[in-house]
VEXNULUM-367235 format. One record per residue (C-alpha): residue in one letter; y, x, z. Coordinates in steps of 0.25 Angstrom, whole numbers, padded with zeros to 4 digits, always signed. Each point is the difference from the previous one (the first is absolute). Last residue first. Example, Ala and Ser with C-alpha at 12.3 -4.5 7.8 and 13.67 -1.06 7.14 Angstrom:
// residues 2
S-0004+0055+0029
A-0014-0006+0002
END
This chain:
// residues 431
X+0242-0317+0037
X-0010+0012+0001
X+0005+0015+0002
X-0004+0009-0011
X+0015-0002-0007
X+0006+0003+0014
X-0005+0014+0002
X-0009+0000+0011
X+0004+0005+0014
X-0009+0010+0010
X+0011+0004+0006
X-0003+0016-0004
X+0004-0004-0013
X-0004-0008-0013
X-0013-0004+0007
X-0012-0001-0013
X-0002-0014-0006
X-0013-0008+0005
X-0013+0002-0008
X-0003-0010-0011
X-0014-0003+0001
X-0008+0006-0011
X-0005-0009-0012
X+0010+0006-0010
X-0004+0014+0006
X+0009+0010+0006
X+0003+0014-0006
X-0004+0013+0008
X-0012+0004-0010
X+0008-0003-0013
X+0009+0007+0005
X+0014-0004+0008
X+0013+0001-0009
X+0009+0011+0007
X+0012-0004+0007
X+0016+0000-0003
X+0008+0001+0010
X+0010-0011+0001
X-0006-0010+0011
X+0000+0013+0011
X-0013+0003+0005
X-0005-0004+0012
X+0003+0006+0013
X-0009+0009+0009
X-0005-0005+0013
X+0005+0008+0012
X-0009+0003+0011
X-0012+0002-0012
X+0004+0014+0001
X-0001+0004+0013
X+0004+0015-0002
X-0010+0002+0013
X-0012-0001-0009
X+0005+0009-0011
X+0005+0012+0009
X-0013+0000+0007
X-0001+0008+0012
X+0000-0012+0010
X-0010-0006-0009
X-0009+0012+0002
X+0003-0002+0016
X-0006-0015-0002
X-0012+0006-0009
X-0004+0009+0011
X+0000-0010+0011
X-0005-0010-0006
X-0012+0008-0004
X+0000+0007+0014
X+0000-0013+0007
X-0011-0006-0008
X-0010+0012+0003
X-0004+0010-0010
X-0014+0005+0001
X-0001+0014-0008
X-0014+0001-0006
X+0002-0012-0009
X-0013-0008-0002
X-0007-0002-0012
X-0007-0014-0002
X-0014+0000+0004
X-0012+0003-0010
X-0006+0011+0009
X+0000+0012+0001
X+0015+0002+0003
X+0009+0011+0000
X+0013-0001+0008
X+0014-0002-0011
X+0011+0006-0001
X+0015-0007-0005
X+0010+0010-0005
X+0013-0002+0002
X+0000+0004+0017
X-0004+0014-0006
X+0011+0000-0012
X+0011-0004+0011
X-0005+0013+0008
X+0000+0009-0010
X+0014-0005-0004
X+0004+0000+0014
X-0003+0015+0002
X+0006+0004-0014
X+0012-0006+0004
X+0000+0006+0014
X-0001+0013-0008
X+0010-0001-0008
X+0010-0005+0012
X-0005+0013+0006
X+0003+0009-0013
X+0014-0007+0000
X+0004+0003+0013
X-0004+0016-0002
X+0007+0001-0012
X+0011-0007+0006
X-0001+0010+0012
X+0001+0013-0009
X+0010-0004-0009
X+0008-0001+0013
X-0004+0014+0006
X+0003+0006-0015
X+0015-0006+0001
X+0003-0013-0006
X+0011+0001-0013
X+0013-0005+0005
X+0007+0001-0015
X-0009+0002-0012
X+0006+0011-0009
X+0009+0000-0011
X-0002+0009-0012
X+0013+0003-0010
X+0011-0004-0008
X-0010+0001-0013
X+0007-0007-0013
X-0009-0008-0009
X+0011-0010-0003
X+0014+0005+0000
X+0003-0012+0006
X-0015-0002+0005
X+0000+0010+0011
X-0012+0005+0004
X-0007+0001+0014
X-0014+0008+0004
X-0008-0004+0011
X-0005+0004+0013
X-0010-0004+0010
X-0007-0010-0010
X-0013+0008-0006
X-0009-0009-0008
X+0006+0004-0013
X+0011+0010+0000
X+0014-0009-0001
X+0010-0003-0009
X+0014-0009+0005
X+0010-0007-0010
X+0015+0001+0006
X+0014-0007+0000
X+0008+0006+0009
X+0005-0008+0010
X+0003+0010+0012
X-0001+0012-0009
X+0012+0009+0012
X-0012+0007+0007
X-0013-0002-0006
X-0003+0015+0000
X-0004-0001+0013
X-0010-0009-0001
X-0008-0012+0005
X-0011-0010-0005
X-0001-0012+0007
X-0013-0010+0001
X-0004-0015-0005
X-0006+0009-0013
X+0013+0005-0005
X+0013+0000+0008
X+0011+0011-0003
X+0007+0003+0013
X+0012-0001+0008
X+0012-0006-0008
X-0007-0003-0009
X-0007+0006-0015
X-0002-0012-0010
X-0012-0004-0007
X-0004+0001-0014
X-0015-0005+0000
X-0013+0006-0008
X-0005+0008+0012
X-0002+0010-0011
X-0013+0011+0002
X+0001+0015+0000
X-0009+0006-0008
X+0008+0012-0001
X+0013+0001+0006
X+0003+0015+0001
X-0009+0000-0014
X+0011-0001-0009
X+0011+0008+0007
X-0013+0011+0001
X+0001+0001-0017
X-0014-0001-0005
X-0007+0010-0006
X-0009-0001-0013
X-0007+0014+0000
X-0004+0008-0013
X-0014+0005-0002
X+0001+0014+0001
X-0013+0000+0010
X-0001+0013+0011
X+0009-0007+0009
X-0010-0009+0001
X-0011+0006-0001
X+0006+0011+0012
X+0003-0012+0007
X-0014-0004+0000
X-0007+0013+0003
X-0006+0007-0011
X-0013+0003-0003
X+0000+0007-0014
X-0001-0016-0003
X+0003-0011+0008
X-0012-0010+0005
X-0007+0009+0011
X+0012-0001+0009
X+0007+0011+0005
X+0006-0003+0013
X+0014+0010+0002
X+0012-0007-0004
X-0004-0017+0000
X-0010+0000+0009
X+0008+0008+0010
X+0010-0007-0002
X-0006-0013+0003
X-0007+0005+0011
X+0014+0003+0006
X+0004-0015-0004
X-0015-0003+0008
X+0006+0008+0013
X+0013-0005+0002
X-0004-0016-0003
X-0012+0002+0012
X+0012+0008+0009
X+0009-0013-0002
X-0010-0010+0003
X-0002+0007+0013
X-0015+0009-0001
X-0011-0007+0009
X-0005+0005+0015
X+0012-0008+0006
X-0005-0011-0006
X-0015+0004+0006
X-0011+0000-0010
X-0011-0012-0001
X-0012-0001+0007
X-0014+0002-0006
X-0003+0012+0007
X-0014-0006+0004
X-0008+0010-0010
X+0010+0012-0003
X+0011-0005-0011
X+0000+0001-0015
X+0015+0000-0007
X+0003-0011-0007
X+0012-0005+0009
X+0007+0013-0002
X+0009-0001+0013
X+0004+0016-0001
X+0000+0005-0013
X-0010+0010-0007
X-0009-0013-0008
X+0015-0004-0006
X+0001+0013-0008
X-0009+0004-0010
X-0009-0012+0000
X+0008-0009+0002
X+0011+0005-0010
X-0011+0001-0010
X-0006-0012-0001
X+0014-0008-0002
X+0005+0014-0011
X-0014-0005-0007
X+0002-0015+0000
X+0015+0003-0004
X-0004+0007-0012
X-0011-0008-0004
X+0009-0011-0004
X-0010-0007-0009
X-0012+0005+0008
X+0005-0011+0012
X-0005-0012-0009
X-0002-0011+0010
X+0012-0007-0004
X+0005+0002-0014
X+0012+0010-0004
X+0015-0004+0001
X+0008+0009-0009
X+0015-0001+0004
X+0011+0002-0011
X+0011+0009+0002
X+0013-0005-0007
X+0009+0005+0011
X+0004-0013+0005
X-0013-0005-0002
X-0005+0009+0010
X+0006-0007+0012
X+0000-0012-0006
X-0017+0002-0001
X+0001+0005+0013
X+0008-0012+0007
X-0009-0010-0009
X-0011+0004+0007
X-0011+0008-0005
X-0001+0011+0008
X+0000-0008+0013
X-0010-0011-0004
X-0012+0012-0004
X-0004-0003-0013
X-0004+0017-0001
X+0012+0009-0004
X+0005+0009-0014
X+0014+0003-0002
X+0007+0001-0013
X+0007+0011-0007
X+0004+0006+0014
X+0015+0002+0003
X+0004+0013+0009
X-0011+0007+0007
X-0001+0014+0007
X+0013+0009+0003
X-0001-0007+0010
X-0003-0007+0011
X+0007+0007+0012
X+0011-0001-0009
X+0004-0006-0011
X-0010-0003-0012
X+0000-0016+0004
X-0009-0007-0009
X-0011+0004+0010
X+0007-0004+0012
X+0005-0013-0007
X-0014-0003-0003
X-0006+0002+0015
X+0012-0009+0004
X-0004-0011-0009
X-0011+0000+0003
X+0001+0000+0015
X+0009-0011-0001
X-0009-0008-0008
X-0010-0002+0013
X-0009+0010+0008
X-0009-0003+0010
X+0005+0006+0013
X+0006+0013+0006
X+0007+0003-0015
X-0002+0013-0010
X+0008+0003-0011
X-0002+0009-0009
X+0005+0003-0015
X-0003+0013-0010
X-0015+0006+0004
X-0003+0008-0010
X-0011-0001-0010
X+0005+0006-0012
X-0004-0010-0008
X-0003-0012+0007
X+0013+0001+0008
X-0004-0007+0013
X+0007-0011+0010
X+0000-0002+0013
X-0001-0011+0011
X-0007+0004+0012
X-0004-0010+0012
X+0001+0002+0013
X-0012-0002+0011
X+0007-0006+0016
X-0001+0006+0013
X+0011-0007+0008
X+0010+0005+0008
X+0011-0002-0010
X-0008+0006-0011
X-0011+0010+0005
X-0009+0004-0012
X-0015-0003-0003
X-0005+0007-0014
X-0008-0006-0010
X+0011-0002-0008
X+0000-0011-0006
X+0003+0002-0017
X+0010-0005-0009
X-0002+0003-0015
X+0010+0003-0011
X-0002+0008-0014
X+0010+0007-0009
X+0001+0003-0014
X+0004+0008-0012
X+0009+0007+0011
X-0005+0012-0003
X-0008+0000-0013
X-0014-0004-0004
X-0014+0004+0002
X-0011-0010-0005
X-0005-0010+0007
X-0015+0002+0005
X-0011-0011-0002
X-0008-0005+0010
X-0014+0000+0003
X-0007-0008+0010
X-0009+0006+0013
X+0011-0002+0010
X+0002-0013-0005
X-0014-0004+0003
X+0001+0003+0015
X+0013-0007+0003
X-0005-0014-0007
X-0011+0000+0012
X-0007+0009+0006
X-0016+0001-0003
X+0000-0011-0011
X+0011+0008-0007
X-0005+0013+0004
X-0013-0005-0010
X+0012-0005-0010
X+0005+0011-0001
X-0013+0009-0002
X-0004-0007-0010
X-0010-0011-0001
X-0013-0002-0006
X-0007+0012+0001
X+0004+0001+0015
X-0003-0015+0005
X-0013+0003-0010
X-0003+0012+0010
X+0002-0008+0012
X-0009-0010-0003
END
């Protein structure tokens, strides 16, 4: 038997039945693209870092956003957040990469086009914007088809294994039998440290590693400095205010504050602009400052205004601490409410109606149901308290179907109220 499962199946399909989907792609064949020229394209991926790092007194995993020249395979754009990453952290990955000012350059400039998975973040309508602005198209691959950007799968792969598996809080790390508990926070690199340290690896990866793909082995700079392909740089005016989104409003600045959001932005700059007409642009998901334009000239910076009486860390602290309380009572009475929901059953032998398991007496019931009553918005807006009126004589009404209509042999029914009296028009009435 075995020997036939052999001869008639490959050795794909056999890892395949072993371990899933994952085993048979590691034994599929895929074609190589050829080389091209810097800049010809770019390739984005986020990635968890399987590394715990301190965040506010919390050991949290950050996510890295980056971008890859296929080419020369440098590392032009990073950004890295505490949490899963949104469009922000696109679009600050891109402008560190379009950016050739320091401490990103002189790597990057405009990309013919950019290469990413379906993921919701880099296809939003604020990248393609972005990009659209500059006339770079963005090249959604399929999902589940990770060898299509196989630069950024490898530079994933490799970053672990070349650099995480040597910090402090690596959650993948093996432990001694009964070491099972997680590291201390104090123990764990501060957010800061954790971002210090991979930009340093970025360097590192990007002036001295030689990878395997780059003839004569060069380093990545050295490839790219080392291609005459022109670049396509864009002015630093232009991408000072990069992705920004438009609040879509003109507002006026007073006498105190500019207000957006239900809150007030404050600065000093404002002095002597009290009503000024404005337009606001903002970074996406990120409301602690904001960036204010005029509209007469239009488009004109006067400057960033700041969110006035922001809490302190101890404050941020406490709501965060209320809020995860009030999350967990709710998650406490939802389990709750979905046990009393579902009725059980006792097992029976015999052909006897089930009984419930859980006896409820009348004086629970009634009880229970009065204080849901209680709670109920509906029930205690006493709807039928009020009786509502008929409708005016000079509406017009829709003719009743076929089904609704009366019969010839029915009784005639009496006329409808014509107010909350309980009247009759006159012309129903009998003489």
């Amino acid at each position: 038997m075995q020997r036939a499962v052999r001869l008639d199946l490959s050795a794909g399909e056999r890892a395949g039945l072993r371990t899933g989907e994952a085993g048979r792609r590691r034994h599929d064949v895929f074609g190589k693209r050829p080389l091209t020229y810097r800049n010809a394209c770019w390739e984005g991926d986020h990635k968890r870092i399987p590394v715990r790092v301190e965040v506010e007194g919390r050991a949290v995993c950050p996510w890295v956003t980056w971008f890859i020249d296929v080419a020369t395979k440098v590392i032009v754009g990073v950004a890295v957040t505490a949490h899963e990453p949104a469009r922000d952290a696109v679009l600050a990955a891109l402008r560190t990469g379009i950016s050739r000012a320091g401490p990103y350059g002189p790597c990057g400039g405009l990309p013919t086009r950019v290469r990413v998975d379906r993921g919701k973040e880099f296809l939003c309508k604020a990248l393609a914007r972005a990009l659209g602005g500059f006339a770079v198209p963005v090249e959604d691959l399929p999902a589940y088809t990770p060898y299509r950007k196989g630069t950024i799968e490898a530079l994933n792969s490799a970053v672990e294994e070349m650099f995480l598996v040597s910090l402090p809080g690596y959650t993948r790390r093996a432990r001694p039998a009964g070491a099972h508990h997680p590291d201390e926070v104090g123990d764990l690199l501060a957010f800061a440290d954790f971002v210090e340290v991979l930009l340093g690896w970025v360097r590192w990866w990007n002036t001295q590693h030689r990878p395997s793909g780059l003839a004569s082995g060069l380093t990545p700079m050295a490839a790219w400095e080392a291609d005459p392909t022109p670049d396509k740089d864009v002015p630093e005016e232009q991408l000072a205010f990069f992705a920004l989104e438009d609040d879509g409003r003109v507002r006026k600045i007073a006498t105190s504050e500019v207000r957006w959001r239900r809150r007030f932005y404050i600065a000093p700059w404002m002095v002597g602009h009290a009503g000024t007409c404005i337009r606001l642009r903002y970074l996406p998901h990120y409301d602690g400052q904001i960036e204010v334009f005029s509209t007469e000239p239009p488009g004109r910076h006067l400057g960033t205004a700041y969110l006035a009486e922001e809490a302190t860390l101890e404050q941020r602290r406490a709501l965060a601490s209320v809020r995860e309380q009030k999350a967990r009572a709710l998650k406490a009475d939802l389990k709750a409410a979905e046990k009393l929901r579902r009725t059980r059953y006792t097992a029976t032998t015999t052909p006897d109606a089930p009984r419930p398991r859980h006896a409820v007496t009348g004086q629970q019931a009634r009880a229970e149901i009065a204080r849901a009553k209680a709670t109920d918005l509906a029930a205690r807006a006493l709807p039928d308290l009020i009786p509502p009126r008929g409708p005016p004589a000079g509406w017009a009404r829709p003719r009743p179907s076929p089904a609704t209509r009366p019969r010839p042999d029915a009784a005639p029914q009496p006329p409808a109220p014509d107010d909350a009296t309980g009247t009759t028009p006159a012309s129903h009435t009998e003489e």
